[in-house]
LUMLUM-441732 format. One line per field, with one value per residue: residue number from 1; x, y, z of N, C-alpha, C in turn. Coordinates in pm, whole numbers. Each point is the difference from the previous one (the first is absolute). Layout:
LUMLUM-441732
resi <- [NUM;...]
n_c1 <- [X;...]
n_c2 <- [Y;...]
n_c3 <- [Z;...]
ca_c1 <- [X;...]
ca_c2 <- [Y;...]
ca_c3 <- [Z;...]
c_c1 <- [X;...]
c_c2 <- [Y;...]
c_c3 <- [Z;...]
***
This chain:
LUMLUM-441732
resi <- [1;2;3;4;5;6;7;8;9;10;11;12;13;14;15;16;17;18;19;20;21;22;23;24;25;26;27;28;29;30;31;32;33;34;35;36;37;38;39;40;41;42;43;44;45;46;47;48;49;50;51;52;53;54;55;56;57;58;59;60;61;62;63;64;65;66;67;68;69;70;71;72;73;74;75;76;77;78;79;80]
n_c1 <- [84;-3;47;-67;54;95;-82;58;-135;137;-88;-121;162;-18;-19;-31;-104;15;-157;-51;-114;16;-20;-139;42;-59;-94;12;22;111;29;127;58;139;-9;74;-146;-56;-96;-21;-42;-57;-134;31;-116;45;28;69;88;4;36;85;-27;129;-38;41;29;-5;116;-25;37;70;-14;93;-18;132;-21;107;-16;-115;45;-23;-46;-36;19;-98;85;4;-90;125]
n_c2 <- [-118;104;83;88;73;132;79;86;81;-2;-16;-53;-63;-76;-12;-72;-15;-93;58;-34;-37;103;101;-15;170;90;8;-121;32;-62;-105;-26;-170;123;-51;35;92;-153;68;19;41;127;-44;59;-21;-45;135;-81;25;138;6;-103;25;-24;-87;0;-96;-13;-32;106;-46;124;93;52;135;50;141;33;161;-52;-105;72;93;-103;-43;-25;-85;-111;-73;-127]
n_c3 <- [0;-73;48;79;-126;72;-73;-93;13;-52;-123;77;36;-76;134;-69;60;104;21;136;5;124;-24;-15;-38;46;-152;-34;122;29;106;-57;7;-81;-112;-89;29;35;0;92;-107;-15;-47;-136;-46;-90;-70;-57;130;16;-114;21;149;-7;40;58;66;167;-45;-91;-155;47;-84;60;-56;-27;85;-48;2;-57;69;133;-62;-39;-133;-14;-133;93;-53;42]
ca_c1 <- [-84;54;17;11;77;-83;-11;88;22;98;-52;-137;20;-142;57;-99;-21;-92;-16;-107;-121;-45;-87;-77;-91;-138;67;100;126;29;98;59;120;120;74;140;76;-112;-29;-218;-7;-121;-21;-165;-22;42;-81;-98;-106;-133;-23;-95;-84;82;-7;122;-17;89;109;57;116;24;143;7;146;37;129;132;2;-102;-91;-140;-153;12;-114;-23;-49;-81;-88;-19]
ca_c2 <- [118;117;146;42;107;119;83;157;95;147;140;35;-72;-110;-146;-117;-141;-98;-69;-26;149;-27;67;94;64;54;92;-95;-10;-113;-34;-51;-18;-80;-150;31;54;-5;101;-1;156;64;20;100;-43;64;68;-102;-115;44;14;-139;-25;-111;36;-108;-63;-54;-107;15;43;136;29;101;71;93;40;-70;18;-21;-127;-19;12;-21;-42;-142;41;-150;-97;-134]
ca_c3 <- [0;-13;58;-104;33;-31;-98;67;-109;28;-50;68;87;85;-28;8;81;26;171;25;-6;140;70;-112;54;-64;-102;-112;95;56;55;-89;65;-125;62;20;95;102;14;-54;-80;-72;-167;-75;-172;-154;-91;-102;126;64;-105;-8;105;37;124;78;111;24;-28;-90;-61;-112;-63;14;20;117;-52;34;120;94;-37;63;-113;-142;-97;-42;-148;-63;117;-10]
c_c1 <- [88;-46;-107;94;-109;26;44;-38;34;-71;-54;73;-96;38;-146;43;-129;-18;-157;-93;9;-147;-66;-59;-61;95;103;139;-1;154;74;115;66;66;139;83;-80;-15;-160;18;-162;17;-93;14;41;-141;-83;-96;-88;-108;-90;-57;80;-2;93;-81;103;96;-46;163;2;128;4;113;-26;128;180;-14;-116;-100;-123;-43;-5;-116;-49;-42;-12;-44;11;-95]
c_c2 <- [124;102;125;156;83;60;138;60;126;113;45;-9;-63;-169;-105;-136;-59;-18;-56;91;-110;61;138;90;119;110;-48;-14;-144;7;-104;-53;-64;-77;34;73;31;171;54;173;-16;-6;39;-99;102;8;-136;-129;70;41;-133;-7;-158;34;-98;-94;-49;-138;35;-14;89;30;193;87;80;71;-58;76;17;-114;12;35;-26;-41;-128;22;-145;-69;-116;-75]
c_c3 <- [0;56;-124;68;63;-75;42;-142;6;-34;121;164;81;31;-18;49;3;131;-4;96;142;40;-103;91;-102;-78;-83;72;64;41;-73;98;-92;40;53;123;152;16;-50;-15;-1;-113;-29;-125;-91;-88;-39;54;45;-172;-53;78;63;195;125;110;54;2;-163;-23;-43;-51;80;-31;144;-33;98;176;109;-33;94;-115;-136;-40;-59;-120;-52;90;-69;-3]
***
């Protein structure tokens, strides 16, 4: 079984990952713990999840960025 990297996009400095949805609260926000770096951040949905009406539960798989110098608040832009 393989690793997957993290992702570093220099333009936007954004790093993407992968964690799981702990805890949903009100207004498309949830509690997110990355894998990589045990650490539970706040999250808001991306333009196109609240656009589809894509909505989370908890022990989702998500994909999130965040930026290099502040991982508490980031974003969730896929739902496994």
């Amino acid at each position: 079984m393989f690793k997957k990297k993290l992702l570093i996009n220099k333009k936007k400095g954004l790093i993407t990952n992968e964690g799981v949805v702990t805890e949903c609260l009100p207004n498309g926000v949830c509690r997110v713990k990355i894998k990589n770096i045990d650490n539970i951040s706040t999250c808001y949905l991306s333009g196109n999840m609240i656009k589809n009406h894509i909505s989370l539960i908890v022990d989702d798989v998500v994909i999130i960025e965040y930026s290099i110098y502040h991982s508490e608040k980031c974003r969730v832009i896929f739902r496994k």
